[in-house]
MARBA-3410 file (N, C-alpha, C, O; in Angstrom, 1 decimal):
240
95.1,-62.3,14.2,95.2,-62.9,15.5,93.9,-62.8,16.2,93.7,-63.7,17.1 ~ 92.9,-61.7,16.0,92.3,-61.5,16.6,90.9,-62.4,16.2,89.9,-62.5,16.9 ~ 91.0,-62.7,15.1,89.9,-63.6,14.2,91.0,-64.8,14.9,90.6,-65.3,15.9 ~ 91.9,-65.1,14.6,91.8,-66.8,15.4,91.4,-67.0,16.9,90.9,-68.0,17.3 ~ 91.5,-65.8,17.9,91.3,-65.6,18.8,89.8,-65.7,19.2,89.5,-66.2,20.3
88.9,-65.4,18.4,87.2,-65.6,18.1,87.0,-67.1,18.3,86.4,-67.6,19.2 ~ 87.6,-67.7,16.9,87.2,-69.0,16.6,87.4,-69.5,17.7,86.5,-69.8,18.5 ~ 89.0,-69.9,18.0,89.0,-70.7,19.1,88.1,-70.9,20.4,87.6,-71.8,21.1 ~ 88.0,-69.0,20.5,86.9,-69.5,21.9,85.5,-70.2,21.6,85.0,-71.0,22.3 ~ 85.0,-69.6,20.1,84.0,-70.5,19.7,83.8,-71.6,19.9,82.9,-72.1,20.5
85.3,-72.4,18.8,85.1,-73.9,19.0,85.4,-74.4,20.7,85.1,-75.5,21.1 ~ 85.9,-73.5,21.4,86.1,-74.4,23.2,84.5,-74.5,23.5,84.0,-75.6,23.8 ~ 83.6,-73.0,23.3,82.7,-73.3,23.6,81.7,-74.2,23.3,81.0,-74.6,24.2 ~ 81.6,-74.5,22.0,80.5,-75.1,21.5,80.9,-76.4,21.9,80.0,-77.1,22.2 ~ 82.6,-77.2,22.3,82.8,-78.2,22.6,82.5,-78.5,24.1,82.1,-79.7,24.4
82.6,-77.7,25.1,82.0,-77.7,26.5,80.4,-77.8,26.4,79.7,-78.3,27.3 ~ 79.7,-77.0,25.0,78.0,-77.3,25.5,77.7,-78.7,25.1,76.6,-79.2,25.3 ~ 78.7,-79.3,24.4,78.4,-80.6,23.7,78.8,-81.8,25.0,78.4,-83.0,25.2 ~ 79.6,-81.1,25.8,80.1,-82.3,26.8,78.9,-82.1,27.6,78.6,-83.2,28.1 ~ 78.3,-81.4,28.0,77.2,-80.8,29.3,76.1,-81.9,28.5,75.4,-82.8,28.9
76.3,-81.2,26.9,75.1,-82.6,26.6,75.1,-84.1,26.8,74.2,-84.7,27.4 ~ 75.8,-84.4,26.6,76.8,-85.8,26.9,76.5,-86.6,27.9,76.2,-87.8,27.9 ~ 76.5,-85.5,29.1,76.9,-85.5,30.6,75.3,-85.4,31.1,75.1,-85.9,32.1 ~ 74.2,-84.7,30.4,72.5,-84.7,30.8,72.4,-86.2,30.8,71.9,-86.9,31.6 ~ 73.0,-86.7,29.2,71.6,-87.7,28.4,72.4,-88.9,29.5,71.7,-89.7,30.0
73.5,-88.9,29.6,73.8,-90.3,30.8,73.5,-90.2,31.9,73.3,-91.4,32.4 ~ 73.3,-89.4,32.8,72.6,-89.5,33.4,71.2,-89.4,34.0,70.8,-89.1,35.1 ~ 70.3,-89.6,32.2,68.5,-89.7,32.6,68.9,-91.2,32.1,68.2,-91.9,32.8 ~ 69.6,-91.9,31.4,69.5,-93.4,31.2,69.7,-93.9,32.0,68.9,-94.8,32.1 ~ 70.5,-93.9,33.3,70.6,-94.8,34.3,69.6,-94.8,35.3,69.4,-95.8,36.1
69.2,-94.0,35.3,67.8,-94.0,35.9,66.8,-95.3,35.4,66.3,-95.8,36.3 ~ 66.5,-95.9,34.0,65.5,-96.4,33.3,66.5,-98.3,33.0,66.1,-99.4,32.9 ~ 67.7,-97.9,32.9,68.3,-99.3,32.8,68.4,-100.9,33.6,69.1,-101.1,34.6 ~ 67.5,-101.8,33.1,67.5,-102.9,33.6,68.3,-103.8,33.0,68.0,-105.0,33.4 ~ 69.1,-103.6,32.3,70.2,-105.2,32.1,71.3,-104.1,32.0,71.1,-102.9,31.9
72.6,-104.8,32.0,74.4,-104.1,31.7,74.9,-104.2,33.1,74.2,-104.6,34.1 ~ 75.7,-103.9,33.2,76.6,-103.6,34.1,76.2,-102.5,34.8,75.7,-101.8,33.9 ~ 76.0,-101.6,35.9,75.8,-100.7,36.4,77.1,-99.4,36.1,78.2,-99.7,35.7 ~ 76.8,-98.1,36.2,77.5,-97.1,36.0,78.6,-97.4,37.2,78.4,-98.2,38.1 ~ 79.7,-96.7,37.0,80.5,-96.2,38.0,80.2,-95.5,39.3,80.0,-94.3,39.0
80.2,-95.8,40.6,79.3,-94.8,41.4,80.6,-93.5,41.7,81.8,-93.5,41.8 ~ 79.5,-92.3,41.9,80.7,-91.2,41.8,80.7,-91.1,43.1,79.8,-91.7,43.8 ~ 81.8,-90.3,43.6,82.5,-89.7,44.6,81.5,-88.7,45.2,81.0,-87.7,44.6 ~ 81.2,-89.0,46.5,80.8,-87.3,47.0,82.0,-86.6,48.4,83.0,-86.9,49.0 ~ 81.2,-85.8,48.2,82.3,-85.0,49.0,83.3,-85.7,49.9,84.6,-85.7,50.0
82.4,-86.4,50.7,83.6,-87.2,51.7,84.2,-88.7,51.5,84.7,-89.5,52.3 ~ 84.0,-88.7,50.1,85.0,-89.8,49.6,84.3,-91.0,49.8,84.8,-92.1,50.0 ~ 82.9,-90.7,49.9,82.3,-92.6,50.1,81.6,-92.8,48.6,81.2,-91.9,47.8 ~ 81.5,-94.2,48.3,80.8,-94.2,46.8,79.2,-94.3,47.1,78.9,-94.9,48.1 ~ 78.0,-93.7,46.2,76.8,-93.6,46.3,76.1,-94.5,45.1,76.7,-94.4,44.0
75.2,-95.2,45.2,74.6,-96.0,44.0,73.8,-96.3,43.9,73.6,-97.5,44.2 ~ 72.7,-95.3,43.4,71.1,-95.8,43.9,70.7,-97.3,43.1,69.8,-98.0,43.5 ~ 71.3,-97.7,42.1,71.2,-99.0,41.4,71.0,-100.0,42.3,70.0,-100.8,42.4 ~ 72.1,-100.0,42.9,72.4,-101.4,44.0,71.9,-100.9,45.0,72.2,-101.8,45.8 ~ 71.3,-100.1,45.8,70.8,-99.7,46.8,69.1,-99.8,47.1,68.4,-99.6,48.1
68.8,-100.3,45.7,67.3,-100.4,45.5,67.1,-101.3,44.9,67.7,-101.2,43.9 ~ 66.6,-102.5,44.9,67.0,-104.1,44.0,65.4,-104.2,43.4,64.3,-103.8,44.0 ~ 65.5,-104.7,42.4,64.4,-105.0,41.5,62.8,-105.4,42.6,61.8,-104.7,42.4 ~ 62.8,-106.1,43.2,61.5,-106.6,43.9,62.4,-107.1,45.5,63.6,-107.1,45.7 ~ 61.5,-107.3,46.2,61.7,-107.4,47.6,60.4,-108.0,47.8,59.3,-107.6,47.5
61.1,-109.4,48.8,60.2,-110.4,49.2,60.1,-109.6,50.7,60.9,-109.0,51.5 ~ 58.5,-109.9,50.8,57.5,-109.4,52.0,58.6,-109.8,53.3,59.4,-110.7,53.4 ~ 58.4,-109.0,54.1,59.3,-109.6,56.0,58.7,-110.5,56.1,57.6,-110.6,55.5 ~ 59.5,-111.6,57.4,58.5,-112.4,57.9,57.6,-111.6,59.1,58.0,-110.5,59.6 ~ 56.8,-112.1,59.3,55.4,-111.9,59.8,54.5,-110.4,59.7,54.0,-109.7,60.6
54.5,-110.3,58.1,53.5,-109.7,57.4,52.4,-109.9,57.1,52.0,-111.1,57.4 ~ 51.5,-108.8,56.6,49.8,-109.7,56.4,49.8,-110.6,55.3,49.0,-111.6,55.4 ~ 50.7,-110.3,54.0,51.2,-110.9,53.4,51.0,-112.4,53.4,50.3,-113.0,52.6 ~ 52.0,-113.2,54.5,52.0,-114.4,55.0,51.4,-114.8,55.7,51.3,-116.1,55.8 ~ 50.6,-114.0,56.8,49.9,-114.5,57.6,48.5,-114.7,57.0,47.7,-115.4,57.6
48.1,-114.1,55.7,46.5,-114.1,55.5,45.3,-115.1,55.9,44.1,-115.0,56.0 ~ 46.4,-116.1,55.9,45.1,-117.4,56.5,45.3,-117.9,57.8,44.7,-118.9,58.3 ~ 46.3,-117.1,58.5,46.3,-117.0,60.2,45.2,-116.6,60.5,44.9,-115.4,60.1 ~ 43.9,-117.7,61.6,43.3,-116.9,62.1,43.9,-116.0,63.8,44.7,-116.1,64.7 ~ 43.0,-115.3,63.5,42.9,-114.0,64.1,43.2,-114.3,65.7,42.4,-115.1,66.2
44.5,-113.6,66.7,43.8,-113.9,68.5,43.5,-112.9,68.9,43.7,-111.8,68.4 ~ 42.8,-113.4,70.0,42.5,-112.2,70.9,40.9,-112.4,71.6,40.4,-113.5,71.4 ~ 40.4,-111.5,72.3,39.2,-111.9,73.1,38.1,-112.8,72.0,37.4,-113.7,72.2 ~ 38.3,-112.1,70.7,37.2,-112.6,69.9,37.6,-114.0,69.5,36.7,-114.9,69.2 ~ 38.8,-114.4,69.3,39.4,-115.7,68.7,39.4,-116.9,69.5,38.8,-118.0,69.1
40.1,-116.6,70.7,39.9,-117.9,71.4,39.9,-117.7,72.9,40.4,-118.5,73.7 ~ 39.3,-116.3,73.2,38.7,-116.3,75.1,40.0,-115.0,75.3,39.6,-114.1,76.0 ~ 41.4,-114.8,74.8,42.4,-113.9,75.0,43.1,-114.2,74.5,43.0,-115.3,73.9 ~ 44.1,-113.4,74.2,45.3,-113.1,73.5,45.9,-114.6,74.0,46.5,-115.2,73.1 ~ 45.8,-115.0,74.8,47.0,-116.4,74.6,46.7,-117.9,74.4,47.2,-119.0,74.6
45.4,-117.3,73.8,44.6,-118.8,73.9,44.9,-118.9,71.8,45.1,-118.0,71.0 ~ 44.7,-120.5,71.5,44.8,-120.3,69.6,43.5,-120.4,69.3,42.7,-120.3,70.2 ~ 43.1,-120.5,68.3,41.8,-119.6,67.7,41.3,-121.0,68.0,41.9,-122.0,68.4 ~ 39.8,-120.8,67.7,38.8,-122.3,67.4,39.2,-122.8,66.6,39.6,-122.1,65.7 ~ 39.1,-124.1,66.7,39.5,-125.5,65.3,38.0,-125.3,65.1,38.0,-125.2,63.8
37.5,-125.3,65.2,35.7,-125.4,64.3,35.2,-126.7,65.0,34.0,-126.6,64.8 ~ 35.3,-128.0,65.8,34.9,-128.7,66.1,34.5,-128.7,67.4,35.4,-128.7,68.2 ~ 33.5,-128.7,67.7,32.1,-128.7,69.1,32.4,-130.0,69.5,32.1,-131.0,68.8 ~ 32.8,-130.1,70.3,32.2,-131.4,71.4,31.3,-131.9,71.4,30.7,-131.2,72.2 ~ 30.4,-133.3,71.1,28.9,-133.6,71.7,28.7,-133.5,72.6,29.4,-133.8,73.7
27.4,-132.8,72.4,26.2,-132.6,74.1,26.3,-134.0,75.0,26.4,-135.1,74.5 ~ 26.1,-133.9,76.1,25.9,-135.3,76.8,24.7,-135.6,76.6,23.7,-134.9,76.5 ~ 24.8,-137.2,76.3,23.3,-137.4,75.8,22.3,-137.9,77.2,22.7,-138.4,78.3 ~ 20.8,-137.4,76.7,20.1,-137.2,78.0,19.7,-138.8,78.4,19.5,-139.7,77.6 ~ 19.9,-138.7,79.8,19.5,-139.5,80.5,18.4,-140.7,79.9,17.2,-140.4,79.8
18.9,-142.1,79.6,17.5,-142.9,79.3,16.7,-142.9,80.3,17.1,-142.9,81.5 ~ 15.5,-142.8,79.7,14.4,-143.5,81.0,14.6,-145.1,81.1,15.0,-145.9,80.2 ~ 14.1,-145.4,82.7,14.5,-147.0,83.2,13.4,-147.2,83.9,13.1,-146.2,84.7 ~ 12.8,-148.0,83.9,12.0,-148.7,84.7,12.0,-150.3,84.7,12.8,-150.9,84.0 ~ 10.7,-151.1,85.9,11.1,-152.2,85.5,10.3,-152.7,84.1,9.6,-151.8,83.5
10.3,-154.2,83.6,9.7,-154.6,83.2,8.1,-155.3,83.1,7.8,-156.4,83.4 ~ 7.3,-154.4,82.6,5.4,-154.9,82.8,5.3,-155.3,81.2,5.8,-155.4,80.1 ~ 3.8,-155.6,82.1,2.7,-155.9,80.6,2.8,-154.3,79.6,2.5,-154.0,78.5 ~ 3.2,-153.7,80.5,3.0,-152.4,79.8,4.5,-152.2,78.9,4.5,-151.3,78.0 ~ 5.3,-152.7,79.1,6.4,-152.3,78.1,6.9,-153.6,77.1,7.7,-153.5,76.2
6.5,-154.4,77.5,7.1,-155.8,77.1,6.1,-156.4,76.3,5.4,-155.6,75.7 ~ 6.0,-157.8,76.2,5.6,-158.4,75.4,5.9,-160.2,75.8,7.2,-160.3,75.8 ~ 5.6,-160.9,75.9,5.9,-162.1,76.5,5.7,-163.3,75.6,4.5,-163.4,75.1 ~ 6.4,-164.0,75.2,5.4,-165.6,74.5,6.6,-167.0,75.2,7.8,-167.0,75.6 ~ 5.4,-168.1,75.2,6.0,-169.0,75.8,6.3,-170.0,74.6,5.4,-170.1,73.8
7.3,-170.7,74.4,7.4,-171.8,73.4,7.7,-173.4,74.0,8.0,-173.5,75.2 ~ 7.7,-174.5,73.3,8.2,-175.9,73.6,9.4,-176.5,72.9,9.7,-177.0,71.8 ~ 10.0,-176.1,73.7,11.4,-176.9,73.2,11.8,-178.2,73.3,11.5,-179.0,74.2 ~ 12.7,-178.5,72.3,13.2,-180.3,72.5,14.2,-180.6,73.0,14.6,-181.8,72.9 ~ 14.7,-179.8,73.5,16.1,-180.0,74.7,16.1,-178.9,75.4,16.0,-177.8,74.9
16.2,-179.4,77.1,15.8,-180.4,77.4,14.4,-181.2,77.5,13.4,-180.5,77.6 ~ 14.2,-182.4,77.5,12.6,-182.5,77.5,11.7,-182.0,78.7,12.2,-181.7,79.8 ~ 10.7,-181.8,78.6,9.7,-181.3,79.5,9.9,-180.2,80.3,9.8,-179.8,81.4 ~ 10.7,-179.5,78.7,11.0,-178.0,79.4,10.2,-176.7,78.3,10.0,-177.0,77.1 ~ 9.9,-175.8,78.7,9.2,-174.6,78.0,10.0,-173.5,77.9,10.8,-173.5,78.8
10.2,-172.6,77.0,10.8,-170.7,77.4,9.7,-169.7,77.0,8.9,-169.6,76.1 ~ 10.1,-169.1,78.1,10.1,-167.9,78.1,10.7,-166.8,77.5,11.9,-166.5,77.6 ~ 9.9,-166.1,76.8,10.8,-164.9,76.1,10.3,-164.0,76.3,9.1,-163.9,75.9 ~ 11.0,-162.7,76.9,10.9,-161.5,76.9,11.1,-160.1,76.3,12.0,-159.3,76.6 ~ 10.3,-160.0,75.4,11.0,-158.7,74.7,10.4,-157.2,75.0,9.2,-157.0,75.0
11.5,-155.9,75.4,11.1,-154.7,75.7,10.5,-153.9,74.1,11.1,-153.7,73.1 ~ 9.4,-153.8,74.6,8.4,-153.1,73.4,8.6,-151.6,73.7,8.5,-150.8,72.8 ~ 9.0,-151.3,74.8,9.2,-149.9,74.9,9.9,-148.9,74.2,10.3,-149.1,73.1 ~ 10.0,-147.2,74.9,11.2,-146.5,74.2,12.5,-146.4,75.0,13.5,-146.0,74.6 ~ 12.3,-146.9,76.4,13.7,-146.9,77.1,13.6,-148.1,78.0,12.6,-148.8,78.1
14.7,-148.1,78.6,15.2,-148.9,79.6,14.2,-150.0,80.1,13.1,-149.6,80.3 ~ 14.5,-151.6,80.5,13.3,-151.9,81.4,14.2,-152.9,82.4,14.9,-153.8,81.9 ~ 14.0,-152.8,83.2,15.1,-154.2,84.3,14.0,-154.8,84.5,12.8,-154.4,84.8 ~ 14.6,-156.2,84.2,13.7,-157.7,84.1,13.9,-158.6,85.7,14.4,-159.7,85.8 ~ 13.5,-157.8,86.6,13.5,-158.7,88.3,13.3,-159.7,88.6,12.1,-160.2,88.3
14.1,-160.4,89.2,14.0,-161.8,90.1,13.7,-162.7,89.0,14.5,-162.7,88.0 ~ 12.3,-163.7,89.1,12.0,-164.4,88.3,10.7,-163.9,88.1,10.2,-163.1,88.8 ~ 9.8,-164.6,86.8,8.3,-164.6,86.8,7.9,-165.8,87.5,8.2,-167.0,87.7 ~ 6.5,-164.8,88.1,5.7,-165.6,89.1,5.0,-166.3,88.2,4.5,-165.6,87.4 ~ 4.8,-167.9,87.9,4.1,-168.1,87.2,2.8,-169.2,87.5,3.0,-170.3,88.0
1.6,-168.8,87.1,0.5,-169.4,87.5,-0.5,-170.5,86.9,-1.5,-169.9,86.5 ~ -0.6,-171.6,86.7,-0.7,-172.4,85.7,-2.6,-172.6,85.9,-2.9,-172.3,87.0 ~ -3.3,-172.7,85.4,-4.9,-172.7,85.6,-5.1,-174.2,86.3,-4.7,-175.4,86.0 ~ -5.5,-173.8,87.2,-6.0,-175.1,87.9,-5.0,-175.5,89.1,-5.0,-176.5,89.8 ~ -4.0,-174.3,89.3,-2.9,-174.9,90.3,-3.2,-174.0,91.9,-3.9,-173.0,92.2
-2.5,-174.6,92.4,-3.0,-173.8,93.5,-1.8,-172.9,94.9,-1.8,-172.7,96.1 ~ -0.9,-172.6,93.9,-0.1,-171.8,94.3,1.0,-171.3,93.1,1.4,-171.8,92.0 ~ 1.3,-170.5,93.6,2.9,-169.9,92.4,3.7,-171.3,92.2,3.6,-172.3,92.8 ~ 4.4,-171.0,91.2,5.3,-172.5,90.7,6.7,-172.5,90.9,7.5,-171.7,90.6 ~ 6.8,-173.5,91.4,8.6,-172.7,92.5,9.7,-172.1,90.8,9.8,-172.2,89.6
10.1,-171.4,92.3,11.0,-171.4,91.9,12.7,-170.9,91.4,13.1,-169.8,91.8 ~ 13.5,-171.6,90.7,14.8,-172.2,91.1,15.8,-171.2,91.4,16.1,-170.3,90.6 ~ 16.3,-171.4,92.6,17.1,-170.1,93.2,18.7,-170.2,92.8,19.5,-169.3,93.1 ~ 19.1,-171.3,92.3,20.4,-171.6,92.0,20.3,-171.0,90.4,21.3,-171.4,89.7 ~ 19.4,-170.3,90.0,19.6,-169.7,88.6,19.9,-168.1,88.2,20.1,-167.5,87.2
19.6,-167.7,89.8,20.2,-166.5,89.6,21.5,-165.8,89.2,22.6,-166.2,89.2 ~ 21.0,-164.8,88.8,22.2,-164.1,87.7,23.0,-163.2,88.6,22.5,-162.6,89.6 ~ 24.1,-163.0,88.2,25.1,-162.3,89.2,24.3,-160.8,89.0,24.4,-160.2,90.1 ~ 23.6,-160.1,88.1,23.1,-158.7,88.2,21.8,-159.1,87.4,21.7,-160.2,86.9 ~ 20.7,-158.0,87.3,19.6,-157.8,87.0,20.1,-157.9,85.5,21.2,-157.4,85.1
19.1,-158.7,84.6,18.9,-158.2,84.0,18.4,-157.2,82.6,17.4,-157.8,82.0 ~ 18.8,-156.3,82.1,18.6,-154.7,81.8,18.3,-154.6,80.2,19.3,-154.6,79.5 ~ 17.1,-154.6,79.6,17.1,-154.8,78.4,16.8,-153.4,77.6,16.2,-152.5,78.2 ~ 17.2,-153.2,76.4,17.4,-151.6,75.8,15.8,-152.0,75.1,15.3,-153.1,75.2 ~ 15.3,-150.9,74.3,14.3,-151.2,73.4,14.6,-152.5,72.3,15.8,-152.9,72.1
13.4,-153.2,71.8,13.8,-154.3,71.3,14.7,-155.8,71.7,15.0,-156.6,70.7 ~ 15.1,-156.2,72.9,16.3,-157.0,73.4,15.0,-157.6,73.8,13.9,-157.2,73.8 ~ 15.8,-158.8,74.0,15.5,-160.1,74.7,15.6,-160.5,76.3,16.7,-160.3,76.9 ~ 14.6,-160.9,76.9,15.5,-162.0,78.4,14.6,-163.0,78.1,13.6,-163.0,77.4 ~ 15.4,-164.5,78.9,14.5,-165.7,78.8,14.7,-166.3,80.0,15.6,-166.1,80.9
13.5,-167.2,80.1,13.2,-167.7,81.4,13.1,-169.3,81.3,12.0,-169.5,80.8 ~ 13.7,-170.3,81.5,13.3,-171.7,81.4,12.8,-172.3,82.5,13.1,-172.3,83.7 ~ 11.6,-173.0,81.9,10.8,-173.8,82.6,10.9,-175.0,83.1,10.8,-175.7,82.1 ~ 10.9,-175.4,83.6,10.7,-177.5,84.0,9.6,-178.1,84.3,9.3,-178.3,85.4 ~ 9.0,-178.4,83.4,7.7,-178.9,83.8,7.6,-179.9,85.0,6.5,-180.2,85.6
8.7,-180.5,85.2,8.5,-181.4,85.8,9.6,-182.0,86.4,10.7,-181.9,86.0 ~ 9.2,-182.9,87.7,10.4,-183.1,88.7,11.1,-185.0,88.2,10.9,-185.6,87.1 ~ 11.7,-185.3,89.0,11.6,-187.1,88.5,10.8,-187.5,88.6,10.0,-187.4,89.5 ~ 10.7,-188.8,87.1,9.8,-189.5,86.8,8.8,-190.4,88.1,9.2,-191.3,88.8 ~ 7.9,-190.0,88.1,6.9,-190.7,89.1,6.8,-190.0,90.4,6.1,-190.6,91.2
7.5,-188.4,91.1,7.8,-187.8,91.8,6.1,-186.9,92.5,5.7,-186.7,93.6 ~ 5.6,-186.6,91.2,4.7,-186.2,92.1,3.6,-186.6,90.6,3.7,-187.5,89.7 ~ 2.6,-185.4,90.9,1.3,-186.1,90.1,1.4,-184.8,89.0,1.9,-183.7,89.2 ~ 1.1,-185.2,88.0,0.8,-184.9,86.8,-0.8,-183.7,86.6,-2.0,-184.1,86.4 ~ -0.4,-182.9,86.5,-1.7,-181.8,85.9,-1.4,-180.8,84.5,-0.5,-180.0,84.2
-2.7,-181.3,84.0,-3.0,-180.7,82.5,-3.3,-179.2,82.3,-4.4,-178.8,82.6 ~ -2.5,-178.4,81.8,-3.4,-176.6,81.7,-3.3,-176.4,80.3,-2.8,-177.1,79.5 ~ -3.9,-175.3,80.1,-4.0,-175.1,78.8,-3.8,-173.4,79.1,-4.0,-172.7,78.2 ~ -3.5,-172.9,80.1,-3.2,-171.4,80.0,-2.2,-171.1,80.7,-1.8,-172.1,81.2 ~ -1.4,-169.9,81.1,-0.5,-169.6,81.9,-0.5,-168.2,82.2,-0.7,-167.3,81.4
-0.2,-167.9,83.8,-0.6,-166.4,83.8,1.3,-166.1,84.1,2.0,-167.0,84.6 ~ 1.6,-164.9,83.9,3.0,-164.3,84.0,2.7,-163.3,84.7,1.9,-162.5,84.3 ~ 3.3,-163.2,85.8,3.2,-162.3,86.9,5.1,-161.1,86.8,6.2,-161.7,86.7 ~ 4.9,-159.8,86.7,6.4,-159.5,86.8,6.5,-159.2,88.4,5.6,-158.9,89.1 ~ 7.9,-159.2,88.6,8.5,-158.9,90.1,8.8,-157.3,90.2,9.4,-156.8,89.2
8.4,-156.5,91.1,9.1,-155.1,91.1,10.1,-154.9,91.7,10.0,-155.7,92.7 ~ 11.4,-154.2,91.8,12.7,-154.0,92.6,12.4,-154.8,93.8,13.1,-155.7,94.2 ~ 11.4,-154.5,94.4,11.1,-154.9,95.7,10.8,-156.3,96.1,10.7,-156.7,97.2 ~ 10.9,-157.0,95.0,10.5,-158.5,95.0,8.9,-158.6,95.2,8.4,-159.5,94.6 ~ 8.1,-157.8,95.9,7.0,-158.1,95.2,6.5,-158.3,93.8,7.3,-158.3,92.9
4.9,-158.4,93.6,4.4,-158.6,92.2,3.4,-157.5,91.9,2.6,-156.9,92.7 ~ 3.8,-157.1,90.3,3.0,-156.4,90.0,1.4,-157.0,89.7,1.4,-158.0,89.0 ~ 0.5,-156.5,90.0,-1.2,-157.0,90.0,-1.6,-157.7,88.6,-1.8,-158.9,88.6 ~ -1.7,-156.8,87.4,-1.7,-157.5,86.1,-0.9,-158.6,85.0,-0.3,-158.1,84.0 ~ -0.8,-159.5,85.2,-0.3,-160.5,84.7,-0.6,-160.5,82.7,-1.6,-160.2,82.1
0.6,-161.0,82.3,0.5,-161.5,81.1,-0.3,-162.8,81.0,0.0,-163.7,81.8 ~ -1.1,-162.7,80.2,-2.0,-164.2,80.0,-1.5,-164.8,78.6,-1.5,-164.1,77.5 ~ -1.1,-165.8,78.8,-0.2,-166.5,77.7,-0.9,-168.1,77.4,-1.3,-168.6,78.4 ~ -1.2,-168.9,76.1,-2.0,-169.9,75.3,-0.6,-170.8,76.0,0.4,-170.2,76.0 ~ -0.5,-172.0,76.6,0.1,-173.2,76.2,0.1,-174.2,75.3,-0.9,-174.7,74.8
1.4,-174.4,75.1,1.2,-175.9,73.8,0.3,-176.7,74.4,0.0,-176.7,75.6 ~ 0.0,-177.2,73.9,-1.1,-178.1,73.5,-0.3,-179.5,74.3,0.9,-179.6,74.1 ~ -1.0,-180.4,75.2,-0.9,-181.5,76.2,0.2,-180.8,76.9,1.3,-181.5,76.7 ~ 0.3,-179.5,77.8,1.4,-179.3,78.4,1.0,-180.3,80.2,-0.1,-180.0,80.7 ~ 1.7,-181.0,80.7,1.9,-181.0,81.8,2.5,-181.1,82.7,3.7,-181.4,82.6
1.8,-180.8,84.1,3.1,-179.8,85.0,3.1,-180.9,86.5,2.4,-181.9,86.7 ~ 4.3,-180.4,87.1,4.0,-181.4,88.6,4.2,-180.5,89.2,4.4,-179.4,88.7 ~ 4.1,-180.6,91.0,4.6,-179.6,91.9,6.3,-179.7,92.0,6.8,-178.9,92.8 ~ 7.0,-180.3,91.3,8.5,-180.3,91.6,9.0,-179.3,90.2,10.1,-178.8,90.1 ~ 8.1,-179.2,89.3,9.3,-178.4,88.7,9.3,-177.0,89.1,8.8,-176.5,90.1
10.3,-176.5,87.7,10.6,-175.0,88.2,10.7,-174.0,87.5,10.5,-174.4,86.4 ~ 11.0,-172.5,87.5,11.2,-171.6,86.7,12.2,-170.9,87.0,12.2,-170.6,88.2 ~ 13.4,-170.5,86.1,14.4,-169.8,86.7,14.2,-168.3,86.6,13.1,-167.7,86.3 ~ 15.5,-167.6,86.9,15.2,-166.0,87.0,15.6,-165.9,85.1,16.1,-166.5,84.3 ~ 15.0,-164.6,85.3,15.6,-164.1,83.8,16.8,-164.0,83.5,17.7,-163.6,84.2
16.8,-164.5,82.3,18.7,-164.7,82.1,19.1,-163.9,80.6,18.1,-164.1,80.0 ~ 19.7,-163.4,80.0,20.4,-162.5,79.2,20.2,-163.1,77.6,20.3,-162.4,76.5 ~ 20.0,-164.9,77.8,20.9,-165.4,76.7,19.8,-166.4,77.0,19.2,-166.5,78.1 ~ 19.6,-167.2,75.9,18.1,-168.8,75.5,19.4,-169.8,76.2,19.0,-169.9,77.3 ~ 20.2,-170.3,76.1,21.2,-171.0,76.2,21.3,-171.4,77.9,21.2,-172.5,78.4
21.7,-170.5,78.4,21.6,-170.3,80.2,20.0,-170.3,80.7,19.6,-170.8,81.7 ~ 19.5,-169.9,80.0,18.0,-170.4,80.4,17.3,-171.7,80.6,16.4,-171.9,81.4 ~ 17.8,-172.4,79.7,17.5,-173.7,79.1,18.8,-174.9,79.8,18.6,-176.1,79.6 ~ 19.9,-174.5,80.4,20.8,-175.0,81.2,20.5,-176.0,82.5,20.9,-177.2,82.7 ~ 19.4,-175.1,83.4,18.9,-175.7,84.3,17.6,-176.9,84.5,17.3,-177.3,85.6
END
């Protein structure tokens, strides 16, 4: 009795160190397991179930407003956009205002003058004005114009004025149309072969140096014709 008495406790024992083994190796595998079903969660003292499996989930997407998401948010604050409640710079500058053109009137000194003969209307001439300059030039009143051999300025026509001055940029045009002449048989007939261009200043006076300009060839003039004011366009010049 006393030899069965041995074994048996033997075999209880060796079968209790085999359960303890049992009972290690399951739970270092649940620790390392990524597919199956999860374990049973056990019991603790106060009867609630515990499961670090489901309590910890494979990956976890960043919170919202992490640096994470925000990385290509620029930055606020004094340095970003003047304070905290202002949004950062867009990168785009405004253009500078651009500087003031210079303006003056129209001379020998910025311009450039030539006279031509046109065939409509007859016994009429133009005037062309171009600014040679780098800015602004306002083209006043009309040109004074002085024919060789005459003996006063050459009228003229005040119904040609233009509602404003004017105002040619670098390179631009004004034109001036001529009349040589009044009705047939009205006054007398004189031959020149030169022409002086006098310009007007704001003031309606004339400036002293005149453009000296070649005429066509048999030009002749009467005391009735005329010269209009500067006009914008060859077309309105040539009207009168």
């Amino acid at each position: 009795m006393r030899t069965n008495l041995i074994r048996t406790t033997a075999l209880a024992a060796t079968a209790l160190v085999a359960a303890l083994s049992l009972t290690a190796c399951g739970g270092s595998n649940e620790g390392t397991r990524s597919a199956g079903p999860a374990p049973a969660a056990a019991s603790n003292t106060d009867g609630k179930a515990e499961s670090t499996a489901s309590q910890t989930p494979e990956t976890t997407a960043p919170p919202t407003g992490t640096p994470a998401e925000n990385a290509s948010t620029p930055a606020r604050g004094k340095h970003a956009g003047g304070n905290g409640n202002e949004t950062a710079h867009s990168g785009t500058e405004k253009a500078a205002p651009a500087a003031a053109t210079a303006r003056t009137a129209c001379t020998t000194a910025n311009t450039t003058v030539t006279v031509t003969e046109v065939t409509r209307p007859i016994n009429h001439l133009l005037l062309t004005l171009k600014n040679t300059g780098s800015g602004l030039c306002d083209a006043y009143y009309a040109p004074r114009l002085g024919f060789d051999g005459a003996q006063s300025v050459f009228p003229i026509l005040e119904d040609s004025k233009p509602q404003a001055v004017v105002t040619l940029a670098p390179g631009e045009e004004a034109y001036a149309g001529i009349g040589l002449t009044g009705e047939p048989g009205q006054g007398t007939l004189h031959k020149s072969k030169n022409l002086s261009v006098h310009f007007a200043k704001r003031n309606g006076s004339t400036y002293d140096t005149p453009a000296k300009l070649k005429l066509p060839s048999e030009t002749y003039w009467d005391d009735n014709g005329f010269v209009t004011y500067w006009q914008s366009d060859r077309a309105t010049a040539l009207t009168f």
